[in-house]
gemmi code that builds the backbone of each chain (N, CA, C; Angstrom):
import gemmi

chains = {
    "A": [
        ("UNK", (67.500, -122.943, 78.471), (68.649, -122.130, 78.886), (69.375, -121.604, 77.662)),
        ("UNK", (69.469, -120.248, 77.781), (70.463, -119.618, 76.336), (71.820, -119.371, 76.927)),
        ("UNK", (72.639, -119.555, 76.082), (74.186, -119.720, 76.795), (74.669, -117.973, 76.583)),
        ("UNK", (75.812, -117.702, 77.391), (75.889, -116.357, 77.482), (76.570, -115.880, 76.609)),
        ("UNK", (76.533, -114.940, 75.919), (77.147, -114.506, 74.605), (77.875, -113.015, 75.250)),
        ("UNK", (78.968, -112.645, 74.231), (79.487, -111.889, 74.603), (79.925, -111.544, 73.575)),
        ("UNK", (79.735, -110.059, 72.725), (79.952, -109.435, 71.645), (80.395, -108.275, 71.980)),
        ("UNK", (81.708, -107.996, 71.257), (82.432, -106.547, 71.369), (83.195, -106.273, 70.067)),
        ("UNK", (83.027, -104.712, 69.985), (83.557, -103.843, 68.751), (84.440, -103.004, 69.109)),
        ("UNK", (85.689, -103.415, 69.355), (86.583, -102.693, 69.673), (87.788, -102.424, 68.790)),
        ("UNK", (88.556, -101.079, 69.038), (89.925, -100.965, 68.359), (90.936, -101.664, 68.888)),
        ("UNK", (90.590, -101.675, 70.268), (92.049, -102.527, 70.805), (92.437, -104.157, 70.554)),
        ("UNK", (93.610, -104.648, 70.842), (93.633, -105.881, 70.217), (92.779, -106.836, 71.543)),
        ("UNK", (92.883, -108.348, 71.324), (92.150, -109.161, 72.083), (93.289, -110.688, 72.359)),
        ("UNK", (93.311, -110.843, 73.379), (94.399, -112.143, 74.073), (92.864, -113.388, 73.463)),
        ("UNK", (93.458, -114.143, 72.792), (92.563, -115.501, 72.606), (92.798, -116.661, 74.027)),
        ("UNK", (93.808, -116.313, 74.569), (93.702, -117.340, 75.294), (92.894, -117.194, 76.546)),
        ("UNK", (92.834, -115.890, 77.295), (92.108, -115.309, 78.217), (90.855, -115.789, 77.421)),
        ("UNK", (90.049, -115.171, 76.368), (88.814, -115.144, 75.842), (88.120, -116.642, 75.691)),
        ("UNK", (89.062, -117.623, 75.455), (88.450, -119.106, 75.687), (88.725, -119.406, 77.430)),
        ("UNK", (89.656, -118.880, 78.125), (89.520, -119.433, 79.725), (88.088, -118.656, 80.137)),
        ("UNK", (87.972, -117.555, 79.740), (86.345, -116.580, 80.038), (85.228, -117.695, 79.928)),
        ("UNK", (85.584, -118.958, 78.985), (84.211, -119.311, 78.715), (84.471, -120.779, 79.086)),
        ("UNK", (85.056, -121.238, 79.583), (85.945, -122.657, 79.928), (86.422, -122.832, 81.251)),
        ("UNK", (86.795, -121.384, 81.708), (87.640, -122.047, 83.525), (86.844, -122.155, 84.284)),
        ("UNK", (86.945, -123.111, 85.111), (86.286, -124.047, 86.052), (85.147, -124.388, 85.940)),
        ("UNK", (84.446, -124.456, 84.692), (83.070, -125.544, 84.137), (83.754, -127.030, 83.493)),
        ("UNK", (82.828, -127.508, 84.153), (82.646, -129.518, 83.603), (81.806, -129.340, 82.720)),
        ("UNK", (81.050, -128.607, 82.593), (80.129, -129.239, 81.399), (80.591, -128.542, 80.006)),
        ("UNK", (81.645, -128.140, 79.771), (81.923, -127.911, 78.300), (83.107, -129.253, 78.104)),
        ("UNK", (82.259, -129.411, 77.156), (83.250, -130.672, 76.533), (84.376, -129.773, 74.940)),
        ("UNK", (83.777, -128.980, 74.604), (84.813, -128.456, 73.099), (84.508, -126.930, 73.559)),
        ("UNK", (85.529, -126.168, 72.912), (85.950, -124.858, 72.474), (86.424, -124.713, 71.235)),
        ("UNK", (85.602, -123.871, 70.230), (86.578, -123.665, 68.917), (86.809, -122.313, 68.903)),
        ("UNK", (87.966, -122.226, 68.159), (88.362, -120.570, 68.282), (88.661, -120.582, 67.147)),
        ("UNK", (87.981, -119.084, 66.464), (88.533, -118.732, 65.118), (88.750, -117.330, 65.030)),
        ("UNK", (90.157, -117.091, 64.946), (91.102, -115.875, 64.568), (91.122, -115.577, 63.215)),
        ("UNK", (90.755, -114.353, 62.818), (90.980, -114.038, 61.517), (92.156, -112.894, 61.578)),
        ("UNK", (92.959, -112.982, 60.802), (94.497, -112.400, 60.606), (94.742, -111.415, 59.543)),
        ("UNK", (95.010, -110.374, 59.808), (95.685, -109.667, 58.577), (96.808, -109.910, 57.804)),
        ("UNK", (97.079, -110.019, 56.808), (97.621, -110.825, 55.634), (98.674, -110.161, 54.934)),
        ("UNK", (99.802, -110.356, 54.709), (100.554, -109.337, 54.391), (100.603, -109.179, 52.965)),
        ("UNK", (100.011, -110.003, 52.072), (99.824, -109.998, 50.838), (98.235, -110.111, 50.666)),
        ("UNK", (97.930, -109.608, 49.402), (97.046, -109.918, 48.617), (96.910, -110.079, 46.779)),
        ("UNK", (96.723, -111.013, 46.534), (96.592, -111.515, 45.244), (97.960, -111.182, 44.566)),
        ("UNK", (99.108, -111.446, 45.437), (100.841, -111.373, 44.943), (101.176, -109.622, 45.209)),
        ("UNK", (100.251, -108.741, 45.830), (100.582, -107.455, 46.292), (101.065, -107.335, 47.361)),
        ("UNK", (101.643, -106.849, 48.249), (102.188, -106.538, 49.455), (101.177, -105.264, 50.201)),
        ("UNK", (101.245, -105.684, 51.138), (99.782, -105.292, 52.097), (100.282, -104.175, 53.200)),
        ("UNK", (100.516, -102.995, 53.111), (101.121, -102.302, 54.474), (100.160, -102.268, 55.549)),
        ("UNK", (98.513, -102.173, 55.279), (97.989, -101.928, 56.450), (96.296, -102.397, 55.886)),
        ("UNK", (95.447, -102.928, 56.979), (94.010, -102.806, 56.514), (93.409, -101.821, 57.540)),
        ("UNK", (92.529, -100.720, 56.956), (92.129, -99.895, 57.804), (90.381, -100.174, 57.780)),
        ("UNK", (89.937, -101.158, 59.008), (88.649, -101.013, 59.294), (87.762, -100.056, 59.551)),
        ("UNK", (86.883, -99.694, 58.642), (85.631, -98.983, 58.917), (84.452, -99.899, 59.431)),
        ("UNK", (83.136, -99.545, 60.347), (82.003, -100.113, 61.031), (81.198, -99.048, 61.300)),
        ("UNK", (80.249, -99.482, 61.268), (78.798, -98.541, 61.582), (78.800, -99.015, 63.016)),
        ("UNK", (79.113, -97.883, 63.710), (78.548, -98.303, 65.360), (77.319, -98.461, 65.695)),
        ("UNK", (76.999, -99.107, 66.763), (75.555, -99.435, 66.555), (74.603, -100.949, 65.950)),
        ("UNK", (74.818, -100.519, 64.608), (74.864, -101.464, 63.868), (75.246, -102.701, 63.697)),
        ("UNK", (76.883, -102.213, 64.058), (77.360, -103.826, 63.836), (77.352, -104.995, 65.438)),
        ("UNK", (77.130, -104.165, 66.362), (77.051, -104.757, 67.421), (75.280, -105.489, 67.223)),
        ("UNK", (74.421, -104.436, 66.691), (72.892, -105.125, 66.519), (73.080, -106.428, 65.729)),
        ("UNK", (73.412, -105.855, 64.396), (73.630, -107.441, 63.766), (74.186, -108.393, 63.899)),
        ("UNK", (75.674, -108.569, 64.780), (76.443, -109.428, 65.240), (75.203, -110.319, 66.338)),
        ("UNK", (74.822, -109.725, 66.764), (73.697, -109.925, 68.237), (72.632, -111.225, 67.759)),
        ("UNK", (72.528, -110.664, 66.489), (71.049, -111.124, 65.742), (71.774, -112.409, 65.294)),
        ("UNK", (72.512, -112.409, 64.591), (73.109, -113.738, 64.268), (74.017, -114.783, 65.387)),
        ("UNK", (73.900, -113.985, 66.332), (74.264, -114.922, 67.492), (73.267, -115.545, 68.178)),
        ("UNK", (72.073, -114.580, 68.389), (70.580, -115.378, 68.614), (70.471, -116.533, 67.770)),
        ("UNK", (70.645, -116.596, 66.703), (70.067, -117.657, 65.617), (70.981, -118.721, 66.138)),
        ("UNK", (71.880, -118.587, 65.979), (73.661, -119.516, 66.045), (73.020, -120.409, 67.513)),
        ("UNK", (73.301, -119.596, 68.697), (72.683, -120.504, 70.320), (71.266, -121.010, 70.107)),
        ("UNK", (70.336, -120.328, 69.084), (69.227, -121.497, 69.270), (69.124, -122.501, 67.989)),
        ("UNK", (70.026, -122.700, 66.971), (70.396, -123.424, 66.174), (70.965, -124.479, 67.005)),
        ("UNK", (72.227, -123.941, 67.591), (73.339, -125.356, 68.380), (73.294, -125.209, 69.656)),
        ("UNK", (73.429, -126.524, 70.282), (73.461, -126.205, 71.734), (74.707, -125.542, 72.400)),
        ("UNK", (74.968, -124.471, 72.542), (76.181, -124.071, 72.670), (76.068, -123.719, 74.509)),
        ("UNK", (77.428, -123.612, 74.878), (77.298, -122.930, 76.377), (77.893, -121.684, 76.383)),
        ("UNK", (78.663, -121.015, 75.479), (78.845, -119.913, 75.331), (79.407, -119.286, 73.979)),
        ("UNK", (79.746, -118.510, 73.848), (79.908, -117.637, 72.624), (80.432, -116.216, 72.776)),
        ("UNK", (81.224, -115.945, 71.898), (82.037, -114.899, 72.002), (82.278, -114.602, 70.941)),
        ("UNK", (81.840, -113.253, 70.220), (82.854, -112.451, 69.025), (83.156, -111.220, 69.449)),
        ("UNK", (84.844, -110.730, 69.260), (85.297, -109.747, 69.017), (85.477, -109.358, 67.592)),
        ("UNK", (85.588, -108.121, 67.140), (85.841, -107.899, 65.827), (86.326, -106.335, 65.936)),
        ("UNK", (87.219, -106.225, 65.454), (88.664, -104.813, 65.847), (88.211, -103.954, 64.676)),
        ("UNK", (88.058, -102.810, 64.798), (88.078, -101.444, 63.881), (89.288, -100.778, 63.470)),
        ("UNK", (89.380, -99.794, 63.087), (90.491, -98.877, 63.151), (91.917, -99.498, 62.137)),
        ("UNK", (92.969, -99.020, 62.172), (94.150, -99.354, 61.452), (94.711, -100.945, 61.715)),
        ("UNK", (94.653, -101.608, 61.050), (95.650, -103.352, 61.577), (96.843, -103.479, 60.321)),
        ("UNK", (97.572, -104.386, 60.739), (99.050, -103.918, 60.038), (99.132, -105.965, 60.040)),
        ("UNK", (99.902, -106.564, 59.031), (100.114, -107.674, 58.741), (100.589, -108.334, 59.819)),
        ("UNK", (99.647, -109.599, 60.184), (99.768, -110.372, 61.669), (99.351, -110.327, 62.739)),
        ("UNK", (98.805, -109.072, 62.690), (97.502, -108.168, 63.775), (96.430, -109.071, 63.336)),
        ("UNK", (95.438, -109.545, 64.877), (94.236, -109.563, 64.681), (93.117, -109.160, 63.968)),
        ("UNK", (92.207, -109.468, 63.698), (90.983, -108.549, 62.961), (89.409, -109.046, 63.853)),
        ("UNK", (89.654, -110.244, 64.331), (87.908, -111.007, 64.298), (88.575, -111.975, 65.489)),
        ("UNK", (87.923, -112.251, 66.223), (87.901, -113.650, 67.270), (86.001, -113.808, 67.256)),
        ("UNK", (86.331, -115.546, 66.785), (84.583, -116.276, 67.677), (85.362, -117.220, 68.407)),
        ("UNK", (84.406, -117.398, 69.058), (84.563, -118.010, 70.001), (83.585, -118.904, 70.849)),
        ("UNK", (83.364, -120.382, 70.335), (82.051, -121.096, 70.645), (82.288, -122.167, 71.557)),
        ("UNK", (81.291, -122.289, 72.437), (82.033, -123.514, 73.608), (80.981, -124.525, 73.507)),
        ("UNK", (80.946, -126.223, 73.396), (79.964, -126.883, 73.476), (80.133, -128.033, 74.277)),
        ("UNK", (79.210, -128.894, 74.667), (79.467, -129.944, 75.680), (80.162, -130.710, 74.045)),
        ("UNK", (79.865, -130.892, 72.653), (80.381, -131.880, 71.399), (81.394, -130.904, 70.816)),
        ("UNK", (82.099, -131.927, 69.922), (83.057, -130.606, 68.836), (81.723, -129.790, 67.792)),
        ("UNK", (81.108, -131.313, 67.367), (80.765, -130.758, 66.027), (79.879, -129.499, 65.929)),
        ("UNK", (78.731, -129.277, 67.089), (78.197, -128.331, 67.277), (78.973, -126.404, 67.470)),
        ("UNK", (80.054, -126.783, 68.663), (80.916, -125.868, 68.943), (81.734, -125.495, 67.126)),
        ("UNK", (81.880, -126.467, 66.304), (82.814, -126.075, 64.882), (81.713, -125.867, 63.823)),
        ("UNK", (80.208, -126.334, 64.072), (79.475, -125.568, 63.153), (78.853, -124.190, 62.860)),
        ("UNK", (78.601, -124.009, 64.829), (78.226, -122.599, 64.999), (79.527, -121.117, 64.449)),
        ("UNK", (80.676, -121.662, 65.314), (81.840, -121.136, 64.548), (81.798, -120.660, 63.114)),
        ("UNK", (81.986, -121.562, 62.604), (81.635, -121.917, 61.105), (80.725, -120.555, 60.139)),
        ("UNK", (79.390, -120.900, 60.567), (77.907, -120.348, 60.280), (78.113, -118.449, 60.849)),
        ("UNK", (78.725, -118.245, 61.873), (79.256, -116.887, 62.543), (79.976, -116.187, 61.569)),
        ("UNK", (81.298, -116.693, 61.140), (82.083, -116.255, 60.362), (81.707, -115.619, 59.159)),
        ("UNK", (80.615, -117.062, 58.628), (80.373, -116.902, 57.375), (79.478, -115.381, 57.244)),
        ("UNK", (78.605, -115.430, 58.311), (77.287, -114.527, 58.222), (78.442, -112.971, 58.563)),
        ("UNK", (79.397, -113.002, 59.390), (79.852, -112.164, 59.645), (80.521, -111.306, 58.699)),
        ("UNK", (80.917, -112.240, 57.580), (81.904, -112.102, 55.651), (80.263, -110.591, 55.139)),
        ("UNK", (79.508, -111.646, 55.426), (78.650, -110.746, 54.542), (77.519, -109.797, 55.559)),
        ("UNK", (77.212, -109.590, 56.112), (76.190, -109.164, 56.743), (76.849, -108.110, 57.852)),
        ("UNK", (78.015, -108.408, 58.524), (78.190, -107.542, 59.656), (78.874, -106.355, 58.994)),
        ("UNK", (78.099, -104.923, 59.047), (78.737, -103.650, 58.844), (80.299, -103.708, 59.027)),
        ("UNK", (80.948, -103.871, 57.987), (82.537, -103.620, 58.542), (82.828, -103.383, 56.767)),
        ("UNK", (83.802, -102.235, 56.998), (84.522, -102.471, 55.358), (85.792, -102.091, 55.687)),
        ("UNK", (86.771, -103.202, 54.571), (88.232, -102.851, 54.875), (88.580, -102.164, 53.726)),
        ("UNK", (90.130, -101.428, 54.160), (90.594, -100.607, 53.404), (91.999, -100.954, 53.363)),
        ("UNK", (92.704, -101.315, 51.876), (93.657, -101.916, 51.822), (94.974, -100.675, 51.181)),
        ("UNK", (95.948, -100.433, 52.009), (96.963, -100.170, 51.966), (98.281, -100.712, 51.209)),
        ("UNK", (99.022, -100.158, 49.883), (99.514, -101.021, 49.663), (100.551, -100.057, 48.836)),
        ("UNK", (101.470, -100.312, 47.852), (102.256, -99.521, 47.282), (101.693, -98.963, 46.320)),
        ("UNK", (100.270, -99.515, 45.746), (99.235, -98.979, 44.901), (98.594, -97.929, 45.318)),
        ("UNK", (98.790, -97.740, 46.603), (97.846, -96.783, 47.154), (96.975, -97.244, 48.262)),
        ("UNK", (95.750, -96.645, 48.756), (94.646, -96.978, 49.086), (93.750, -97.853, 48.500)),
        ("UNK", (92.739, -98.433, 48.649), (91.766, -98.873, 47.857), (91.007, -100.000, 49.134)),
        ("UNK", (89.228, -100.115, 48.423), (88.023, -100.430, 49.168), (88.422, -101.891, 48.890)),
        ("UNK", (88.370, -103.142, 49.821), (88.377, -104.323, 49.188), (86.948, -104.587, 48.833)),
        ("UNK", (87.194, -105.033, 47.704), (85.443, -105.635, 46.865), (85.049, -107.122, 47.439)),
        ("UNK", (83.747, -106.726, 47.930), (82.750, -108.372, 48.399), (83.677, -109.541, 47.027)),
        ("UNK", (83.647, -110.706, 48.062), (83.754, -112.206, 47.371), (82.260, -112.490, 46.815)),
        ("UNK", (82.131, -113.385, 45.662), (81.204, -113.998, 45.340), (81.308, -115.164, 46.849)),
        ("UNK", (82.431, -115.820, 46.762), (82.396, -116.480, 47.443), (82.360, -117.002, 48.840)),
        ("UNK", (82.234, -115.579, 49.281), (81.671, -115.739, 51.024), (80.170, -115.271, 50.597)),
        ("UNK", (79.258, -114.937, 49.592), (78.065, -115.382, 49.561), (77.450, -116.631, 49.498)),
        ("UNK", (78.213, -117.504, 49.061), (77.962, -118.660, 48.543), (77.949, -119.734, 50.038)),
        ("UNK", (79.390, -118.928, 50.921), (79.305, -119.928, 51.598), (78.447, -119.415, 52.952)),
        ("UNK", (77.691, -118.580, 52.775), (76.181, -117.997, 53.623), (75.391, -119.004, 53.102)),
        ("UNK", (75.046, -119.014, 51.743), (74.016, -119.954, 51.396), (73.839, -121.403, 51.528)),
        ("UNK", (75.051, -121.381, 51.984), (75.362, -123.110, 52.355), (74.289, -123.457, 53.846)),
        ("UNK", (74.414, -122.327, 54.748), (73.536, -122.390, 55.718), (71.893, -122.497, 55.784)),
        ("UNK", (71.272, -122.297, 55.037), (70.105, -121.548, 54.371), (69.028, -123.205, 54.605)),
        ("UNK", (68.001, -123.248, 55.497), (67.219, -124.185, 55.054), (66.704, -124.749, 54.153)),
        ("UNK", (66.576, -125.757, 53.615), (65.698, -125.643, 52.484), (64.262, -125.531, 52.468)),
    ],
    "B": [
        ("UNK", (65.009, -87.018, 58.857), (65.230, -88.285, 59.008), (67.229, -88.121, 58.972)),
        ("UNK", (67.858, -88.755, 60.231), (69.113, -88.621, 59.489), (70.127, -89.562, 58.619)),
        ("UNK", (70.811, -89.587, 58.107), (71.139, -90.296, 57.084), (72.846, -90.610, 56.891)),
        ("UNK", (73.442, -91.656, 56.988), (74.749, -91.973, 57.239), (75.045, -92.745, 56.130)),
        ("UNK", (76.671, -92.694, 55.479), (77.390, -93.506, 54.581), (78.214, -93.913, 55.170)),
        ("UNK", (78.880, -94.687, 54.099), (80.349, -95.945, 54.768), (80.631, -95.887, 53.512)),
        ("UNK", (82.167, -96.550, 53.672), (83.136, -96.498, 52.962), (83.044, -95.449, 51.493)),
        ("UNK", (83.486, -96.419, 50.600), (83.479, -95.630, 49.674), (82.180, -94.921, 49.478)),
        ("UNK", (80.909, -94.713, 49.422), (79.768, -93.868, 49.438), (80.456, -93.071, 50.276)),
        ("UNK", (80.454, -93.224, 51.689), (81.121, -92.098, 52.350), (81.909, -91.032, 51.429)),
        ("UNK", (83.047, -91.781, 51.181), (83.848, -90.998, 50.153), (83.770, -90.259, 49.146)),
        ("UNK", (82.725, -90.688, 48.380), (82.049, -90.359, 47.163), (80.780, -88.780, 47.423)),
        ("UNK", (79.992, -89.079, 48.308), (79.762, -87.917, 48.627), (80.097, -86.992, 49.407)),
        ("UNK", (81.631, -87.348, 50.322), (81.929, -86.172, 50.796), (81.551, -85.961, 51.856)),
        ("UNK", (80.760, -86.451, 52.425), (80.311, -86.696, 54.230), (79.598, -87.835, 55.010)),
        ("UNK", (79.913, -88.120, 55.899), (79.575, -88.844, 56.550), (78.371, -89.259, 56.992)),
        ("UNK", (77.597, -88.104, 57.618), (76.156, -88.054, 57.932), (75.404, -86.529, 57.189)),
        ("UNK", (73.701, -86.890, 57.685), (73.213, -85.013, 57.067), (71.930, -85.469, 57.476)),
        ("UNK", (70.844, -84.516, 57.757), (69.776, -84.657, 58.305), (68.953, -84.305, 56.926)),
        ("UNK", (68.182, -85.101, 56.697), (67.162, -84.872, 55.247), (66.128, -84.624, 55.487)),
        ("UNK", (65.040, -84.125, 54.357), (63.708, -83.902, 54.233), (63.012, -84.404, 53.251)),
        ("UNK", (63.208, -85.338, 52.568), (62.462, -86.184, 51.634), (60.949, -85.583, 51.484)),
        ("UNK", (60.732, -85.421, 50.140), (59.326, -84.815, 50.222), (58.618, -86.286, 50.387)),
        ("UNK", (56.806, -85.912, 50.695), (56.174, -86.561, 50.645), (55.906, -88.140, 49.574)),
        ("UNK", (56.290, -87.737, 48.387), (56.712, -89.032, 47.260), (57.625, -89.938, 47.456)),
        ("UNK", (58.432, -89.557, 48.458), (60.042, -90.411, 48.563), (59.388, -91.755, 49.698)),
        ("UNK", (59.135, -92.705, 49.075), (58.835, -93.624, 49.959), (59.394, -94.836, 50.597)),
        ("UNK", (60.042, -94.863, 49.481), (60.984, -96.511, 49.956), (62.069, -95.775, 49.860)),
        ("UNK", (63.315, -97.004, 49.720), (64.882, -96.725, 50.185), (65.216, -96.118, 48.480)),
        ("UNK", (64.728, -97.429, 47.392), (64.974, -96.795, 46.229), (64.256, -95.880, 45.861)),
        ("UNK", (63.669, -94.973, 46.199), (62.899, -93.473, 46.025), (63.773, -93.024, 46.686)),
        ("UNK", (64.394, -93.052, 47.679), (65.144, -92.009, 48.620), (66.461, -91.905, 47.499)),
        ("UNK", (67.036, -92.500, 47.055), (68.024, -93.129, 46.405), (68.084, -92.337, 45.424)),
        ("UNK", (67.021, -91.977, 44.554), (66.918, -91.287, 43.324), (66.578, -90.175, 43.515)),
        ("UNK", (65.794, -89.834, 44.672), (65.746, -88.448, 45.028), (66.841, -87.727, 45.453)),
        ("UNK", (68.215, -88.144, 46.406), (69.129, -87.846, 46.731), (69.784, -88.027, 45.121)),
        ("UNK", (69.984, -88.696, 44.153), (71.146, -89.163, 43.567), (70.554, -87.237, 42.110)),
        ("UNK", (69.437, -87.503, 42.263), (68.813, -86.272, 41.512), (69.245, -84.771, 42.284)),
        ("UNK", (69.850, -84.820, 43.307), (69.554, -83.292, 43.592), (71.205, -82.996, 43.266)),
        ("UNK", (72.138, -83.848, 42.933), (73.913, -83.045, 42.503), (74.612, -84.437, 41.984)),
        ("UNK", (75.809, -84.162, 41.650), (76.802, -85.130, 40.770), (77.247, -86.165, 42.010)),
        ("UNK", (77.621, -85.425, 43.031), (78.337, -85.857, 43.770), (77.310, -87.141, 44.516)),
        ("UNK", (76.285, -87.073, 44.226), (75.294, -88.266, 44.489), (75.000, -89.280, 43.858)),
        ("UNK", (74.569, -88.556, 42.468), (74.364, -89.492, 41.408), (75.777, -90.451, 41.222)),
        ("UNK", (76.872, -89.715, 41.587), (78.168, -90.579, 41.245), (78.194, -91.477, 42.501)),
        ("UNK", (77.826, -91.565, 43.911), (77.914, -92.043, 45.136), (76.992, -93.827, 44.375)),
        ("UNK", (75.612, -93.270, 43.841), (74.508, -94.447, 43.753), (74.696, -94.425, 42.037)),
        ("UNK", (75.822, -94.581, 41.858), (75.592, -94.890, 40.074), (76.026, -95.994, 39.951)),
        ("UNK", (76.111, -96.786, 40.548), (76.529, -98.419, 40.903), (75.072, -98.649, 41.624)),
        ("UNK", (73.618, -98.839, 41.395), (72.772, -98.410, 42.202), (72.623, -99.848, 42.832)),
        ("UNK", (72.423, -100.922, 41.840), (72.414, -102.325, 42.740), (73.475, -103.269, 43.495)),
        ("UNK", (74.646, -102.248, 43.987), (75.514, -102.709, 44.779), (75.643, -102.114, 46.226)),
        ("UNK", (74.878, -101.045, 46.031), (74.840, -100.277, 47.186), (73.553, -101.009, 48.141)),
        ("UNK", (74.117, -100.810, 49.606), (73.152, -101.764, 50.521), (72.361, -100.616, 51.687)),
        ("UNK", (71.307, -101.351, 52.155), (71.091, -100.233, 52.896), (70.109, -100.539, 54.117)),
        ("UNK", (70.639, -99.755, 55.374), (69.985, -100.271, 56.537), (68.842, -99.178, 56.971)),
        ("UNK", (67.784, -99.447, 57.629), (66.827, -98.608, 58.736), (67.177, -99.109, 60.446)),
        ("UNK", (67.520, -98.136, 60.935), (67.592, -98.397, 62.289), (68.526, -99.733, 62.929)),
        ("UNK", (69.259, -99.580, 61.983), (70.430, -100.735, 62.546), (69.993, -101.911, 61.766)),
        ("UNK", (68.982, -102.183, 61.255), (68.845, -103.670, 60.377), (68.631, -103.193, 58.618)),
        ("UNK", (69.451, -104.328, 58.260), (69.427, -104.415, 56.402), (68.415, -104.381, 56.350)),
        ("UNK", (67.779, -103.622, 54.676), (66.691, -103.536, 54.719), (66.897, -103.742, 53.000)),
        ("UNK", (65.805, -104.256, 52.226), (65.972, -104.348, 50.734), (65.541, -102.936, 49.935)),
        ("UNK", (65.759, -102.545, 48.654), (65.308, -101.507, 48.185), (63.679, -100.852, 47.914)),
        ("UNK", (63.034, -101.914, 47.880), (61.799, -101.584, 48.439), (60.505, -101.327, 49.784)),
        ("UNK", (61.956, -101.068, 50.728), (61.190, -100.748, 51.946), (61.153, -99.628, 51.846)),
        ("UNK", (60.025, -99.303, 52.675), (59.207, -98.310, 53.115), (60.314, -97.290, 53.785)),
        ("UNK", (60.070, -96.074, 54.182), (61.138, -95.466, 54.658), (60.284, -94.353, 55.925)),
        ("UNK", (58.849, -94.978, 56.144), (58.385, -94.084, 56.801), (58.206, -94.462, 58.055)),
        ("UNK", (58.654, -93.502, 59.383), (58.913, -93.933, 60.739), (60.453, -94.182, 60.859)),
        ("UNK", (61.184, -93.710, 59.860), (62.871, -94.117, 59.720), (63.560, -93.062, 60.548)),
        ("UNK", (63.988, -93.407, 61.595), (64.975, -92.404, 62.263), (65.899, -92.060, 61.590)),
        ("UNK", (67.085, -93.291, 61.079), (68.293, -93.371, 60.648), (68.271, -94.285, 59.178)),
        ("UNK", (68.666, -93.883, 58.214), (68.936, -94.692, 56.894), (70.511, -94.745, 56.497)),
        ("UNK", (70.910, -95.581, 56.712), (72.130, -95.716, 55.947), (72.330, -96.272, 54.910)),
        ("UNK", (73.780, -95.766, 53.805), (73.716, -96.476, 52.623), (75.303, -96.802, 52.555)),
        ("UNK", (75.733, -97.759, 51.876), (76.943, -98.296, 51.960), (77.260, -99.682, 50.880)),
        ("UNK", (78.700, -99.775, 50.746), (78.897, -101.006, 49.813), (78.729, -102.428, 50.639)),
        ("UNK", (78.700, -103.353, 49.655), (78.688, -104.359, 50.220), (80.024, -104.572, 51.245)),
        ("UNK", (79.702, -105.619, 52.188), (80.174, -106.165, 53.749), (81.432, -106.419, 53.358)),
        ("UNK", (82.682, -106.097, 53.721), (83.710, -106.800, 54.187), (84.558, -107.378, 55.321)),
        ("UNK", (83.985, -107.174, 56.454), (84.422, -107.590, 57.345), (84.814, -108.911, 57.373)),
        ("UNK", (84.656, -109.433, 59.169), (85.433, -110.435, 59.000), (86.879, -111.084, 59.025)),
    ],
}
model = gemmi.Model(1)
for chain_id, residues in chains.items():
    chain = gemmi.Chain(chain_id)
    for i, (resn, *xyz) in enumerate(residues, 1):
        res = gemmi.Residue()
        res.name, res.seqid = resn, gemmi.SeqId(i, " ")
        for name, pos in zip(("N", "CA", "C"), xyz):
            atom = gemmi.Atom()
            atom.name, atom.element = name, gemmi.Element(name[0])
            atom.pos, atom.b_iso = gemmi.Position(*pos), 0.0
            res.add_atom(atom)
        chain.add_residue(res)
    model.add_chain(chain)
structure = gemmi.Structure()
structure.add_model(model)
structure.setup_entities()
């Protein structure tokens, strides 16, 4: 049995609490739900942040989100799964990303989470655009959300 | 074959998408790469960062030595920030 996944690329924002009852109301057999919100930030590196403006390859990022959710449900036993991830203009305290993993254990439901995010840092078509009193400007890849992809990586 | 950028590439050359004709020699992604970055400034300046730029066929990443033949769609773009 593959648990039901549910992936969306939208501009509009997303209620977290609806999005875990979607995958939780009235089932016994989920024992955990983890939810991970990623937030727009009103600073960066001691700058002040007016806005992040998401760019995404349509298409694309829904394929690859897809692909790494295949891997994720037949990695962990999960019963469901959920990522949203928002495009367009977000402003400090606005949403950006919801996963959303349900498991009969925690640890499974907080690894898949986990492993989503990470793959999502580097792999899912999205680039932000940071707004600030400097101007515009592209935010540049972390070394360190590569690193923590590779943490996943079989040996 | 048609052909799409993101972010800053986007920016850098000035449009979004364009339908190409790669001659017969252009085989992989890095042939396409140098053939586009060879025909104006506004290219060569897009891929003059050439090993940071990433690039998909048909909705999946693909490395610089793939093949590019049977390619509907090629896109090129900076590395991922989402998330």
């Amino acid at each position: 049995m593959t648990a039901p996944v549910t992936i969306r690329i939208q501009e509009s924002d997303f209620d977290v609490a609806q999005e875990i009852a979607a995958l939780s109301e009235g089932r016994t057999d989920v024992g955990a739900v983890v939810t991970f919100s990623g937030i727009c930030r009103g600073t960066e590196g001691g700058d002040a942040i007016a806005a992040l403006t998401l760019e995404h390859y349509p298409g694309m990022a829904e394929a690859e989100i897809r692909r790494y959710a295949e891997e994720v449900t037949s990695r962990w036993p999960l019963q469901g799964l959920t990522v949203i991830h928002r495009f367009g203009r977000i402003t400090p305290g606005q949403n950006i990303v919801l996963v959303v993993t349900a498991s009969q254990h925690r640890q499974a439901a907080f690894e898949a989470a986990s492993f989503l995010m990470d793959y999502l840092k580097t792999s899912a078509p999205f680039w932000k655009q940071e707004e600030s009193a400097k101007g515009k400007g592209w935010v540049e890849a972390q070394a360190h959300d590569d690193a923590a992809v590779a943490r996943w990586t079989k040996p | 074959m048609k052909v799409k950028y993101f972010a800053w590439v986007r920016e850098r050359i000035g449009k979004a998408e364009e339908i190409i004709e790669p001659p017969e020699g252009v085989r992989t992604v890095d042939d396409l790469i140098a053939w586009l970055s060879a025909r104006d400034e506004t290219y060569a300046y897009a891929f003059e960062k050439r090993r940071v730029i990433r690039a998909a066929i048909d909705h999946a990443h693909v490395k610089p030595e793939a093949a590019i033949a049977g390619a509907r769609e090629i896109a090129f773009f900076p590395p991922m920030t989402g998330g």
